[in-house]
Structure formats: C-alpha cells, structure tokens
C-alpha positions as CSV (number, residue, x, y, z in Angstrom):
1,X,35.1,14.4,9.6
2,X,36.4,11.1,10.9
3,X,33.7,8.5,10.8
4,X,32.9,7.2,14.6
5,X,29.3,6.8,16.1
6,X,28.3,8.3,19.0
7,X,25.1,7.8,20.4
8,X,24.9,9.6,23.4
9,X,21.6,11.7,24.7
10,X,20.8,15.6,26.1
11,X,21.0,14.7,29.8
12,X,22.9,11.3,29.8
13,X,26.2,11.4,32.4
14,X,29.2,11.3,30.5
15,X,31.2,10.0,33.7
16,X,30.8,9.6,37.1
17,X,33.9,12.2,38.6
18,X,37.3,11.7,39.5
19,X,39.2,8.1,40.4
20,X,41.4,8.4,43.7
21,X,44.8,7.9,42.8
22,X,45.6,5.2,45.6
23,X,41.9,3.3,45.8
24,X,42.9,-0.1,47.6
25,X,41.3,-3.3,45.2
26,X,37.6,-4.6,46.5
27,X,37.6,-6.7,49.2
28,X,36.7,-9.6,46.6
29,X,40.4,-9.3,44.8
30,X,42.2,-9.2,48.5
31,X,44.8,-11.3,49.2
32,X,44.0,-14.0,52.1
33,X,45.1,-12.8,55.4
34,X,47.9,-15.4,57.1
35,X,47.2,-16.9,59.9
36,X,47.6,-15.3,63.5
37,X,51.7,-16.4,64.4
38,X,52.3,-18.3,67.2
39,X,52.9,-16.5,70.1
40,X,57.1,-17.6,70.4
41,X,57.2,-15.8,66.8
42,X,55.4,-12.8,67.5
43,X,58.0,-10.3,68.7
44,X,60.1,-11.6,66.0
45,X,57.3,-10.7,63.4
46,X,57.1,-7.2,64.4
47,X,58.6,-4.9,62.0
48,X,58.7,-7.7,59.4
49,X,58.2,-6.2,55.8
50,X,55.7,-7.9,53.4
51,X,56.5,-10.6,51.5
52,X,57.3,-9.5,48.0
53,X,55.3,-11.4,46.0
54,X,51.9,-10.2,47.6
55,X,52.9,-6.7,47.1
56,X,53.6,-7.6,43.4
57,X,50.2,-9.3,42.9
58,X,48.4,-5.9,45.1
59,X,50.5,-3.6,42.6
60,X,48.9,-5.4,39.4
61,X,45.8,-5.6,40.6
62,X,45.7,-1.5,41.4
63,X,47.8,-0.9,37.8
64,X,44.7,-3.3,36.0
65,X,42.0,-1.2,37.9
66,X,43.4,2.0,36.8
67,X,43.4,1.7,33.3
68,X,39.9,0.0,33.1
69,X,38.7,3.3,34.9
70,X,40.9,5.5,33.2
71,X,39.8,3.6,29.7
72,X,36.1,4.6,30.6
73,X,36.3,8.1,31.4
74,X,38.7,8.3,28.5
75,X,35.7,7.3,26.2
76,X,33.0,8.7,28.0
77,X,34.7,12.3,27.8
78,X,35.5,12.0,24.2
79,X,31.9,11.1,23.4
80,X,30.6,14.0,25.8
81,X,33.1,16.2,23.2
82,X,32.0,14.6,20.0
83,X,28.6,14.5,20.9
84,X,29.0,18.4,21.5
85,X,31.3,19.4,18.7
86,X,29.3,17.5,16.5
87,X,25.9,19.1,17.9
88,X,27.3,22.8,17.4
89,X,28.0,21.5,13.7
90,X,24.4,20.7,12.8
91,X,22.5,23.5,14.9
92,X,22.8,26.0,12.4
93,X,21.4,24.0,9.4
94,X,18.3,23.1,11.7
95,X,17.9,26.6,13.0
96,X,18.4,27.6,9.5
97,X,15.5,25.4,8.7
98,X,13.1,26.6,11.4
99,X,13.9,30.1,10.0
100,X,13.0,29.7,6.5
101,X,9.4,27.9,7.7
102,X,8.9,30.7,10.0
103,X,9.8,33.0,7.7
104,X,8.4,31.7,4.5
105,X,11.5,31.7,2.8
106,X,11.4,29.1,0.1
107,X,15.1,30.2,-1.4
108,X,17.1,29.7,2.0
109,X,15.3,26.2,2.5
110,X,16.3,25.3,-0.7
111,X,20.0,26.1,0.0
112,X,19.5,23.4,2.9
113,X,18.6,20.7,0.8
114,X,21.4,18.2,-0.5
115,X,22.5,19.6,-4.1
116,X,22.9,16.1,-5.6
117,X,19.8,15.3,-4.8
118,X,17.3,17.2,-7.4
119,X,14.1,14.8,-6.7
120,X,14.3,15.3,-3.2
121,X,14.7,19.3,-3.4
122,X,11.4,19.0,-5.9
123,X,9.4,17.0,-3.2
124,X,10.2,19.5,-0.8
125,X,9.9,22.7,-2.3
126,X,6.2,20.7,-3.0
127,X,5.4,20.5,0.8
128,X,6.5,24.3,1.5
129,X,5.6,25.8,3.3
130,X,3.0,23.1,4.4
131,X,5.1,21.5,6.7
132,X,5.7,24.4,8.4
133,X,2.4,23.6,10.2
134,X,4.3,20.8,12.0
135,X,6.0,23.7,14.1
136,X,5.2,26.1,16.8
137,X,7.2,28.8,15.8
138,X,6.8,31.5,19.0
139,X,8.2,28.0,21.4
140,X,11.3,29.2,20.1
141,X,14.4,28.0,18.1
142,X,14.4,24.0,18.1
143,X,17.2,22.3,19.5
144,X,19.7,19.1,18.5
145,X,19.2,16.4,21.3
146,X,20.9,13.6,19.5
147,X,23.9,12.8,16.4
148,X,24.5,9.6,15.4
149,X,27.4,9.8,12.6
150,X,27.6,7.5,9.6
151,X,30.4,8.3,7.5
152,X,29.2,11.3,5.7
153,X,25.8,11.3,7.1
154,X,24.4,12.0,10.1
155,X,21.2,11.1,11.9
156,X,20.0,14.0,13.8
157,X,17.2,14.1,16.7
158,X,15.8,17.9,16.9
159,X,13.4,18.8,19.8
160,X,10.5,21.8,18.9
161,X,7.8,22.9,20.0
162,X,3.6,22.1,19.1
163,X,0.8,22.8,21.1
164,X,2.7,23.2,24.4
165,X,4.5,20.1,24.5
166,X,8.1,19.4,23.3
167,X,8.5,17.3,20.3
168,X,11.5,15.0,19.0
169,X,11.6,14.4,15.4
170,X,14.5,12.9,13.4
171,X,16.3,14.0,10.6
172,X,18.8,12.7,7.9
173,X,21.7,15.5,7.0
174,X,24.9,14.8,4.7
175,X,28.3,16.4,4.4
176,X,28.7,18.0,1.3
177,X,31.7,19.8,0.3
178,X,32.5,20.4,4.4
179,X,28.8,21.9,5.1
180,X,25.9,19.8,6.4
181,X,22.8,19.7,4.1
182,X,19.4,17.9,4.8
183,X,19.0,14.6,2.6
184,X,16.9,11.4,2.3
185,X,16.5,9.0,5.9
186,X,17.5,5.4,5.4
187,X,15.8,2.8,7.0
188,X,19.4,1.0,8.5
189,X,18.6,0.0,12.2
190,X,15.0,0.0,12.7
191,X,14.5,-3.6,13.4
192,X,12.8,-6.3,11.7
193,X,9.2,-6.0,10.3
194,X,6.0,-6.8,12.8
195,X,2.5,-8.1,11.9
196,X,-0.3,-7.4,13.8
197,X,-3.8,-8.7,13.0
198,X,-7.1,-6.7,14.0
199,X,-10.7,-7.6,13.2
200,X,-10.4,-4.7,10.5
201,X,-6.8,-3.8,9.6
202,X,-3.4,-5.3,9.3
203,X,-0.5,-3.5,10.8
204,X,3.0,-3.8,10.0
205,X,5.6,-2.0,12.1
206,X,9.8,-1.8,12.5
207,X,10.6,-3.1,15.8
208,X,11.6,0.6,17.0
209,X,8.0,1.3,16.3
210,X,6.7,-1.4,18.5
211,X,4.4,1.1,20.5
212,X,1.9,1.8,17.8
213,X,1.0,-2.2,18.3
214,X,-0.9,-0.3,21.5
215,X,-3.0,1.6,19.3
216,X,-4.8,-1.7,17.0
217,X,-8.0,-1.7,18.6
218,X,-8.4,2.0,18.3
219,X,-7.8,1.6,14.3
220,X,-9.6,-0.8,13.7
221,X,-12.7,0.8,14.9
222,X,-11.5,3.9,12.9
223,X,-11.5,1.6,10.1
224,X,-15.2,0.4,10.6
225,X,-16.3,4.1,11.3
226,X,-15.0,4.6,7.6
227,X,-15.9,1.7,6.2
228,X,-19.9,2.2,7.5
229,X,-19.7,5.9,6.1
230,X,-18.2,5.7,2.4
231,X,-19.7,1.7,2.1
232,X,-17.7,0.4,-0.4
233,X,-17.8,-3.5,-1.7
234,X,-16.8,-5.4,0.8
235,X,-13.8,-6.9,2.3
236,X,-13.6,-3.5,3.9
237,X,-10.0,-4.3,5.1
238,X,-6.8,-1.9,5.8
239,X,-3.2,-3.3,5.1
240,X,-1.5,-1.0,6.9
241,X,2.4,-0.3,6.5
242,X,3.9,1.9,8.7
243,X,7.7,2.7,7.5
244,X,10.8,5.1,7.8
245,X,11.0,4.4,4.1
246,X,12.5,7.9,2.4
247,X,9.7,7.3,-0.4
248,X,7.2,8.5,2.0
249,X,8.9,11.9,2.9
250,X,8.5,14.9,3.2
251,X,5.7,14.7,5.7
252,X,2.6,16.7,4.8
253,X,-0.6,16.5,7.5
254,X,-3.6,16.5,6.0
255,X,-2.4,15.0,2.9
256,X,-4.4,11.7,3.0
257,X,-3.0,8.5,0.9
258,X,-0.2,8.2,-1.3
259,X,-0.2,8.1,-3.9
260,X,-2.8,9.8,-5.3
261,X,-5.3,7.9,-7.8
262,X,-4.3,9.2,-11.1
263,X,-6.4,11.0,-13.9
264,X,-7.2,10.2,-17.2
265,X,-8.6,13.3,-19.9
266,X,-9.8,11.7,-23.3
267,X,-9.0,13.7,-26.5
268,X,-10.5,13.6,-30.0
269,X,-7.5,13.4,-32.5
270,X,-6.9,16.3,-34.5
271,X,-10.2,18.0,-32.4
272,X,-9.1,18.5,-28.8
273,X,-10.6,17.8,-25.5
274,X,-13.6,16.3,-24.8
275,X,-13.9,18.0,-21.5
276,X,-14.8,14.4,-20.2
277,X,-12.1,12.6,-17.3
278,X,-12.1,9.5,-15.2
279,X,-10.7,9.8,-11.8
280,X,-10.0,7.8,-9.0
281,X,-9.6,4.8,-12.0
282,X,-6.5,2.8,-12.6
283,X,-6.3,4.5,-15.3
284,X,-6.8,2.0,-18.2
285,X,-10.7,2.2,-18.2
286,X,-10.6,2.9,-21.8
287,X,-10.0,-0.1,-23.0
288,X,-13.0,-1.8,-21.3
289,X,-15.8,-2.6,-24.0
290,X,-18.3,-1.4,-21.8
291,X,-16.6,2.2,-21.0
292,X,-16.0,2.8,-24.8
293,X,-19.6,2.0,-25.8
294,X,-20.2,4.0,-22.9
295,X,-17.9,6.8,-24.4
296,X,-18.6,7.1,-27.3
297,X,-22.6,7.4,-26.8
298,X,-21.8,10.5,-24.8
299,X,-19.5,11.7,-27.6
300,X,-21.6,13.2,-30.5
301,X,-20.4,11.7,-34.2
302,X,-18.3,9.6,-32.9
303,X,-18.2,5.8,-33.5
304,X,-15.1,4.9,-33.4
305,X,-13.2,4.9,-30.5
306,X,-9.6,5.1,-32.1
307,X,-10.6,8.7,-32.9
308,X,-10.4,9.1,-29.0
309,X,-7.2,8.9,-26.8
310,X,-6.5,9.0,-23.2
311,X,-4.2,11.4,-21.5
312,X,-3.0,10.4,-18.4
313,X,-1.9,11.9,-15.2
314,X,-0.3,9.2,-12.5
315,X,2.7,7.2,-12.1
316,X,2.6,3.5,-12.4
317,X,3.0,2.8,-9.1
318,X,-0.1,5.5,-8.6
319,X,-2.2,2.6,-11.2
320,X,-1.0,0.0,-9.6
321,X,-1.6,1.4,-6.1
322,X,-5.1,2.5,-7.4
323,X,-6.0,-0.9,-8.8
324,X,-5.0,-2.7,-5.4
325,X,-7.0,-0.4,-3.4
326,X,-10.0,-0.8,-5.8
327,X,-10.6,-4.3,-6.3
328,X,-8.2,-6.5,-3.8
329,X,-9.0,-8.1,-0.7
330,X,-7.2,-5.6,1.4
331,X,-6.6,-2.2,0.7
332,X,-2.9,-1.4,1.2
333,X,-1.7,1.7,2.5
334,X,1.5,3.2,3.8
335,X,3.0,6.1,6.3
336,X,6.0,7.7,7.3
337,X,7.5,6.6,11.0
338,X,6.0,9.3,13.5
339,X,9.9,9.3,14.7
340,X,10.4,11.4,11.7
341,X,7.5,13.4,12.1
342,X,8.1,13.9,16.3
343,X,7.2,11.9,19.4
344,X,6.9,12.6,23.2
345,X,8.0,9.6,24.6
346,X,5.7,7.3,23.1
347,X,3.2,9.5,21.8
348,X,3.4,11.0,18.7
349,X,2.8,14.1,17.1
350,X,-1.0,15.2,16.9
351,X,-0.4,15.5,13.2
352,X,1.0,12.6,12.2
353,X,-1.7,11.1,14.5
354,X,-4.7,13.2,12.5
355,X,-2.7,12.1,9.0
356,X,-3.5,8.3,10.4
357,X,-7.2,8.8,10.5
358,X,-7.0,10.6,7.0
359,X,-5.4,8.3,5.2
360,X,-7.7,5.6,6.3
361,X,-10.5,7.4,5.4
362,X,-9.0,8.1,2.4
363,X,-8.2,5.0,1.3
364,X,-11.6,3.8,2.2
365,X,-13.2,6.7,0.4
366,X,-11.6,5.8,-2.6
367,X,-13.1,2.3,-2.7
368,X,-16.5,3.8,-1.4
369,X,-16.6,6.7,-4.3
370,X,-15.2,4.4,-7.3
371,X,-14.1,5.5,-10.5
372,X,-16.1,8.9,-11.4
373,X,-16.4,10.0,-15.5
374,X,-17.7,13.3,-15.9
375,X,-17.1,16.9,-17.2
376,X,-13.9,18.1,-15.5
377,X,-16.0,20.7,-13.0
378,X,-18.2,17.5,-11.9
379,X,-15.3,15.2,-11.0
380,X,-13.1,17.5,-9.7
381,X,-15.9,19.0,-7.1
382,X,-16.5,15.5,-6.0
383,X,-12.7,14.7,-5.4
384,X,-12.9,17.8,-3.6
385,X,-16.0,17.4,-1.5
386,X,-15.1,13.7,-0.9
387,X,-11.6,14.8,0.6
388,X,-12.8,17.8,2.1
389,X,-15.6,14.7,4.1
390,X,-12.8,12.4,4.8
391,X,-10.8,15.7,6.5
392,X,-14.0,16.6,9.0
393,X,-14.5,12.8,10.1
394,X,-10.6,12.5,10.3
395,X,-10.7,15.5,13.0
396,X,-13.5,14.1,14.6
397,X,-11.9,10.6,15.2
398,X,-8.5,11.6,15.9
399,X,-9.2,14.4,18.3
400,X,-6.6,16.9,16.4
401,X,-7.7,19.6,14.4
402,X,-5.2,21.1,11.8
403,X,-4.2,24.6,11.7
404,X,-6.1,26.9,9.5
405,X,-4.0,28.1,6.9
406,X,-5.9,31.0,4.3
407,X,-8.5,29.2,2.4
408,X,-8.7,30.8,-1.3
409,X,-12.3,30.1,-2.2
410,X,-11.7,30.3,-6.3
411,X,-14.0,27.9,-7.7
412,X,-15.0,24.4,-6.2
413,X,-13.4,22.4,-9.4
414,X,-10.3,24.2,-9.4
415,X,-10.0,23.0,-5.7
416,X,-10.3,19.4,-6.5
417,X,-7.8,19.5,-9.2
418,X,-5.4,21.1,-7.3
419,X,-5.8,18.7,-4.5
420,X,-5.3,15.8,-6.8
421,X,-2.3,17.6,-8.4
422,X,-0.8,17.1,-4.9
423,X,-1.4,20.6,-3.8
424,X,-1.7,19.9,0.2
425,X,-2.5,23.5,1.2
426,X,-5.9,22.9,-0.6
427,X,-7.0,20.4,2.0
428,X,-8.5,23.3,4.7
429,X,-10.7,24.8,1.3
430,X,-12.2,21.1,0.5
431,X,-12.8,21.0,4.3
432,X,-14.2,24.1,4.3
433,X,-16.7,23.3,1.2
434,X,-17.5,19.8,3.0
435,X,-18.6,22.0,6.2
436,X,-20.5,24.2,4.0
437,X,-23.0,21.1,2.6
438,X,-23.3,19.6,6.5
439,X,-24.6,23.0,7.5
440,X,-25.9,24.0,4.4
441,X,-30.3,24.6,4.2
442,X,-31.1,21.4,2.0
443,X,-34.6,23.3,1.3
444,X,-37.7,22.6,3.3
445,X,-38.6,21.6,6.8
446,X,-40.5,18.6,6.8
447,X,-39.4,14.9,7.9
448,X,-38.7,14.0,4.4
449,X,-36.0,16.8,3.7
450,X,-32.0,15.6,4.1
451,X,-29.7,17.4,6.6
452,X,-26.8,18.7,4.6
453,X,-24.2,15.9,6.2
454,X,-26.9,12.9,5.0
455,X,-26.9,14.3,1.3
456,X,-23.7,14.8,1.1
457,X,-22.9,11.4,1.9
458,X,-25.5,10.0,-0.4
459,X,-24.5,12.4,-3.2
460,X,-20.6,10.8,-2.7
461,X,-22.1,7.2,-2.7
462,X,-24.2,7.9,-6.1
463,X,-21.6,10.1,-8.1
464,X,-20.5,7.1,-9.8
465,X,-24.0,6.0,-11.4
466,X,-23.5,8.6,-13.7
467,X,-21.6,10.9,-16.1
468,X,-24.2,13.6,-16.2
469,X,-23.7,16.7,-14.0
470,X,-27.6,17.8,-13.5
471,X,-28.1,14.0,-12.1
472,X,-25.1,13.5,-10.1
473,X,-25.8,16.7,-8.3
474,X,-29.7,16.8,-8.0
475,X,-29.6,15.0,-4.3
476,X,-27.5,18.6,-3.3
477,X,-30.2,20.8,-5.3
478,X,-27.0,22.7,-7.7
479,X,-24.2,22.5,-9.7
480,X,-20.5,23.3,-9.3
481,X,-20.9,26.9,-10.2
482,X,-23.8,27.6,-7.9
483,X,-22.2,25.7,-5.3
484,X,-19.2,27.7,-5.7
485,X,-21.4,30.9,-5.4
486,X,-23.3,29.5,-2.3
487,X,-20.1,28.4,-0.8
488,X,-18.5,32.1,-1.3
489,X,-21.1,33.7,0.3
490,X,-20.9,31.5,3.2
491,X,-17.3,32.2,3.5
492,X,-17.7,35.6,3.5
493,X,-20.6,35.5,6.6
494,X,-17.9,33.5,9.0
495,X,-14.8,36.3,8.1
C-alpha cells in the first residue's frame, strides 16, 4: 500500500459540489472598465470587438482559476476515497477485536496481534480478557472514524460504546505480509512535553493532552485525600507523567501503578524456603546490617547469613521504580494517554479516569505501608487488603465504579500474590475483602471499639512494625485463615 497520509474525519466535507464551467473571475481580478467614448465616436464604437489583449488576460485568469478548483476537488475526492478504502481495510481487524473480547476468545485475539512482536502478544494475552471491561459490548460493533497511514503502519481512531456515551480510542495496526495486525503506538506527533505545578503533584503532559492541565486542582486534592489516609513520611508529593509511551500498554483499569514493587523470598542453602518475604522493598534489603541481624534472629540455628539467599521477583526498573517512590522527594508515576484508552471530546473514559485515582493511591500507599517481612500468608493478605483499600477510595473519589467481574474467593494470601504477579482480574476480590473489614463487627459496642474502615487503616499503617503474624493482625482480631473463612461466609450472604 503506497505510503500517503490522510487525515481526514467521519463527517468532514470532502468538497463543496460542482465548479460552473464558464464562472466569470471575481470582481477583484476584473479588468478596468474604459472610459465612456466621446459622443462623435460612439456610433462608430458600436459593434466594435474587444481588444485582444483583454480577452487574453480574461482567458488566463478563468484557465488559472480552473485548475486551482479543479486541483482541490481533485485532492479532496481522492482523500474522501483513501480515507474510505483504507477504512474498509481496517474494520475487520477491529470488529475482529471487539469479537474475541465479547466472546472471550483468547486464540482469535491472538491471531490479531503483530507476529514479530512476541513481548507485545505476552502483555496482551496478560490483560485478557480484562480489557474487555473497557467495552460495552450490546452498543454494538465499534466503528473506524479515522486512518492516518505511515508507511506500513497505520494509526487508527475506533468509536465504541461505554456507559451510554460513544467513545474514541486510538489504535496502532501494521501491515504484515498484506493483512493488518494490531502493534505497539509510537509517540511521533504528540507535541512537546508540559509541566504543571500544583500544591501537591507535578503534571507532565504532550501538548495534544493539553486538556488534562484543567483537571490539576482536582488531583491534587486527590493526592492530599491519599496522602492523609495511608500517612506516609513526608514530602507527600506526586510526579505525575502522563504519556502515549507503548511501555505503558495494554491498558488495564483497576490495575494501579506500574510497575509493581517487586518481591524478595529468602532461602536456606541446601534447606529450602524460609517461608519469610519482603515486599513492597527495593529489593536489596538483605544486605542492610540491620535486616540480617534482624533475619537471622527469626531464623532458628542460623548465624550466618551467607547460609541465606534472596530470590527475587521484579525487574530492575521495578527496584529502581520502588526505591524512587520510597525514599525520594517526589514519588514518580506514569499513565497511558486517555486518547488510547477513549475520549468524548475532552473527557475521557470513566476508566482511565478511575485508573488516575488508583494509581495515586497506589503510589501513595506504597510509601504509607513500607516495606513488609513476614510469612508469605501475612504479606500477601496485606498487599491484598492494602490494594483492595486503595480500590474503594479510588471509586469514591473518582465517581466511577468498575464493573464486577466473578470474584473467586480462594484464600486471602493467594489473592495478594496473584495481584502482585500482575493478575488484574484479582483487583474486584481485594476490593471485595477491603469491603468485608469496613463493614465487618470489630467486636463490642462501646465507644472504645474501632469501626471496621478505622482498623483497617490502622492495621495497614502498623504492618510494618513487625514480622510476626499474631501482632500484625491483633488490631483486626484474626489471622489470614480466619479472615479468609469470615470473608467466605460473607460472600456467600450477598450471592
């Protein structure tokens, strides 16, 4: 396919209709009139014919006019016809798309996905069928509103349906062997970078972004809602990217920051497990004096701590990221463009708007909760019940509630491991078991006594004072297996 932009819109005029053949040139091009002969010369005037060199210059003028016209509906019907042929080209790959969410068809989307491209087909087999929640399937079949071609690539704006309103999202495909297949955006054209300072966050922005500048004041008093909740060491300050980088696709809502903080399990050599993990570290807490006295007094018969290794879960960036967010001044954070996610005119999609307000309060969380060592059913139920927190206040800020999707109640540990194994579809059970403490009977009536949402905060902003399960979780009254069993039951009442 030859390589020629077109950027024209769903709705746009591709010309204005017909040019009349003989159209006389605007009064502004005309030819000065002679003056009136004098009255001796007018009978011989009559019948005169022009003189040739005004009907030359007329001629030119009416030849110049006509191709200028003819040039522009020339162009504008070819881009009406590109736009068009191109348009038919693409619709089946996106209906194809919308058919395999709505369906639950994880082999057809793979078939979709650019076959050179291995880590991207990974990343989105990992959101499926998540992302499906972006759609609403029974508006009907989405539509292509908009091609811009690139060479092999094209960028593709595709209207669907959410919530009763209409949606435009964009979408990167490439031509791969003569059939279109959905690949990684670029970030070509989206302006220069912005910087917006608020009282409690830093925003950063592509110039075709420019409207979430409106939105500062809002954030930053999410951002001090979050900050008075999880109190972590001050600053108490969001750097806050906002990109069309490919790095932060595919879209999943509800799946707070990225990356996640990584994990760290310590072995004994030649023994096994110690059942003890750090998460929500950077990762190298072992080789802190402190920690491995620490360690190794919770260890029995051990004393020397190059008996013990750590076995880490987390990229570098993921450390790095988890360091920064830790311990510097401002606590960095990116998203996706809500152009790739969908907008309605300005306003974007209610889930990439309720993703905002979770990965604030995420990222604020994080620096509120600290590194937790425990026994693995310990620190994965407080990564769960400190995500499934940061979902319900997310809700309540933003105003958007996600879709329920089937919440498999196994055990409360196994849902905070999932959920930091970057299993999104966990996030409605950790909100679930967060709603289960707020409402939960904390024991008796009098003044004293803590409503389930105050000891579930204070439980999240004590976790960290120690490695011991019966201490950590004496503010809730139980332990991850009876709060498992208590959360079951509960589940079962509301079905």
């Amino acid at each position: 396919m030859p390589s020629v932009d077109f950027n024209w819109q769903e709705g746009d005029e591709a010309f204005s209709g017909p040019v009349e053949e003989n159209q006389p040139p605007s009064q502004a091009f005309a030819p000065p009139a002679p003056a009136p002969p004098p009255a001796s010369l007018a009978n011989e005037s009559k019948g005169r014919k022009p003189r040739p060199s005004l009907v030359r210059a007329s001629n030119l003028l009416l030849l110049v006019i006509g191709i200028t016209l003819g040039i522009g509906v020339g162009f504008a019907i070819l881009t009406f016809q590109g736009q068009r042929n191109v348009r038919a080209d693409l619709a089946p790959v996106v209906q194809l798309q919308f058919q395999a969410l709505a369906q639950n068809d994880q082999d057809l989307y793979d078939n979709l996905i650019d076959p050179e491209d291995d880590a991207w087909r990974e990343l989105l087999a990992g959101a499926f069928p998540v992302s499906s929640l972006l759609y609403d399937f029974e508006a009907g079949q989405p539509r292509v509103t908009r091609v811009e071609l690139k060479g092999d690539r094209a960028e593709v704006e595709i209207e669907s349906g959410f919530g009763g309103e209409r949606y435009r999202r964009m979408e990167t495909m490439r031509l791969v062997d003569g059939q279109w297949r959905l690949t990684r955006s670029t970030s070509e054209g989206w302006g220069e970078l912005q910087t917006l300072e608020g009282d409690n966050i830093t925003l950063h922005y592509r110039e075709r972004d420019a409207f979430v500048a409106d939105s500062i004041s809002h954030l930053d008093a999410v951002v001090q809602t979050f900050c008075e909740r999880y109190a972590p060491p001050p600053p108490c300050m969001v750097d806050l990217s906002i990109e069309p980088s490919p790095d932060l696709l595919p879209f999943v809502p509800g799946d707070g920051a990225a990356p996640l903080p990584p994990t760290t399990e310590y072995i004994v050599m030649a023994e096994g497990t110690t059942g003890i993990i750090t998460i929500n570290g950077a990762g190298e807490e072992i080789r802190d004096q402190a920690f491995q006295d620490r360690l190794l007094g919770y260890i029995e018969k051990r004393d020397d701590i190059r008996e013990i290794y750590a076995s880490r879960t987390g990229s570098s960036e993921a450390k790095r990221s988890s360091e920064m967010r830790l311990h510097q001044q401002q606590m960095p954070l990116s998203i996706i463009s809500p152009r790739l996610v969908g907008m309605d005119g300005d306003e974007p999609h209610p889930l990439w708007w309720l993703a905002l307000h979770e990965a604030i309060g995420d990222v604020i969380m994080r620096r509120g909760l600290r590194p937790i060592t425990a026994p693995q059913p310990a620190a994965y139920t407080v990564w769960a019940i400190a995500r499934g927190d940061v979902a319900l206040w997310a809700e309540r800020l933003s105003g958007v509630r996600l879709p329920e999707i089937e919440i498999t109640a196994n055990d409360t540990s196994g849902v905070g491991e999932s959920l930091l194994q970057g299993d999104g579809s966990q996030r409605g059970a950790a909100r679930s078991l967060a709603l289960y403490l707020h409402y939960r009977d904390m024991g008796d009536e009098s003044e004293e006594a803590l409503s389930g949402e105050l000891a579930t905060l204070q439980f999240l902003r004590g976790a960290r004072n120690t490695w011991e399960t019966g201490p950590m979780f004496a503010i809730l009254d139980t332990d991850p297996d009876r709060l498992t069993a208590g959360w079951r039951a509960w589940l079962a009442e509301r079905q």
